[in-house]
Residue, then its C-alpha position, 0 to 999 in steps of 0.5 A: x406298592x405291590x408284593x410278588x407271592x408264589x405258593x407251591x404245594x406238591x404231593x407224589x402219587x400214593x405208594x410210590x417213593x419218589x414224586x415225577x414232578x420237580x420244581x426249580x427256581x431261579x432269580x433271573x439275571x436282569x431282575x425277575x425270577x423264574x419257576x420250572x416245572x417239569x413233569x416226567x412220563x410216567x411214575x416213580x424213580x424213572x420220571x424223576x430223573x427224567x423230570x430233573x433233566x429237564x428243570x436242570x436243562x432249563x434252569x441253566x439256560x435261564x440263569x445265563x439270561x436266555x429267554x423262556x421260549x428259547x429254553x423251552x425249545x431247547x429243553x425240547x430239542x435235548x430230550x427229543x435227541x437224547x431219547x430218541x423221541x421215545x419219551x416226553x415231559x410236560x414244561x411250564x415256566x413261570x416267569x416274572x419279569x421286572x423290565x416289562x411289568x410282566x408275568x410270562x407263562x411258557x407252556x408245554x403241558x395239555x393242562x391248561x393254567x388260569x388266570x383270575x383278576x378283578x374281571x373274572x378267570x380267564x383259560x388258556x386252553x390252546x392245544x398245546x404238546x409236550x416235550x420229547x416226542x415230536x421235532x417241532x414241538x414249540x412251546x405257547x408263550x402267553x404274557x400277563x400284566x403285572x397289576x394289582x390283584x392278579x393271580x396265575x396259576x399253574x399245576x401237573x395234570x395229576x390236579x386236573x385228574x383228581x376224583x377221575x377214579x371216583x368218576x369225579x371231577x374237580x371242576x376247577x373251571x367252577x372252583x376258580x370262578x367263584x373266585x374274589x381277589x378282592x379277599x387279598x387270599x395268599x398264594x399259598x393260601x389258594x395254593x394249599x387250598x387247590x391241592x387239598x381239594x384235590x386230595x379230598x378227590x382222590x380220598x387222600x390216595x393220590x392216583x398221580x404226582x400233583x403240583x400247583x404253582x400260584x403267582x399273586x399281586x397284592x397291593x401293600x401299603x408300606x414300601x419294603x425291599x425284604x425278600x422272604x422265602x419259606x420252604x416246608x418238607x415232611x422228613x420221615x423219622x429215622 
């Protein structure tokens, strides 16, 4: 039997009060679950309302049963009409889906996402557009097998900048390649550990919102039907 993990960790850019990125979930209608996540232009306030137009767009469309590379071309569609093409926002959706044993990434982001199995890390690195600015923008749809050991992850380019004021890099290319999924990590274990990482980059000050997305297999023993989410936010002091 195999357990479904999906970590996520985000941090907003530093000094700034609200996070560009937002993540949604939604079980799908014929079995599955879906992650969105949308990354606004820019920083701040502006950002996030754009961001949350975008998940909100999407995650209505998915909850209907509409399937992710027709929401994505939707959302695109919205967003290029309601602003005119003068701004964008990068997508992806994650998406496990039951009937097919699949795990489905649609991609609207230049950041590429991985994947890591018992054969090693694979990048999916096509050159890809975000939404908003261009009319024919189409989101690149990628289906992984759903099988033991498997982990796919995504995140917002603040990851892939991290250290860039420092004149560093996070390397995640050599990070994730030394990677063994036969430690049966968590999702939120590696999730954590990718966002710390590039934290310690950028000297705990991050230059941009970051997310990270991870989707783990794992093989377990007994057979279970619980499902279990955990959601953990920090909450100033009044």
């Amino acid at each position: 039997m195999l357990e479904l993990q999906v970590g996520v960790a985000k941090v907003g850019k530093y000094a700034t009060p609200e996070s560009g990125d937002t993540l949604e979930m939604i079980e799908r209608p014929h079995g599955g679950f879906s992650f969105v996540l949308a990354d606004g232009q820019g920083s701040g306030r502006g950002a996030k309302t754009l961001s949350n137009l975008v998940t909100t767009r999407a995650i209505s469309m998915l909850k209907d049963g509409a399937r992710d590379g027709a929401v994505a071309r939707a959302v695109h569609d919205y967003l290029y009409a309601y602003r005119h093409g003068q701004v964008s926002a990068t997508l992806n959706i994650l998406s496990v889906d039951l009937t097919t044993r699949s795990v489905l990434v649609s991609r609207n982001n230049p950041c590429p996402f991985y994947v890591i199995d018992e054969h090693g890390m694979t990048t999916y690195n096509e050159p890809s557009t975000p939404i908003g600015l261009y009319p024919m923008t189409k989101p690149l749809i990628t289906q992984v097998e759903l099988r033991p050991y498997v982990y796919v992850i995504v995140f917002t380019d603040g990851i892939l900048r991290a250290g860039s004021r420092y004149n560093e890099g996070i390397e995640l290319e050599n990070y994730l390649g030394n990677f063994n999924v036969r430690e049966g990590k968590t999702a939120q274990q590696v999730t954590d550990e990718l966002l710390k990482r590039a934290m310690e980059l950028d000297r705990n000050r991050p230059n941009d919102d970051m997310s990270v997305i991870v989707m783990a297999a794992l093989p377990i023993d007994q057979e279970s039907k619980i499902r279990r989410m955990t959601v953990c936010f920090p909450v100033d002091r009044a």
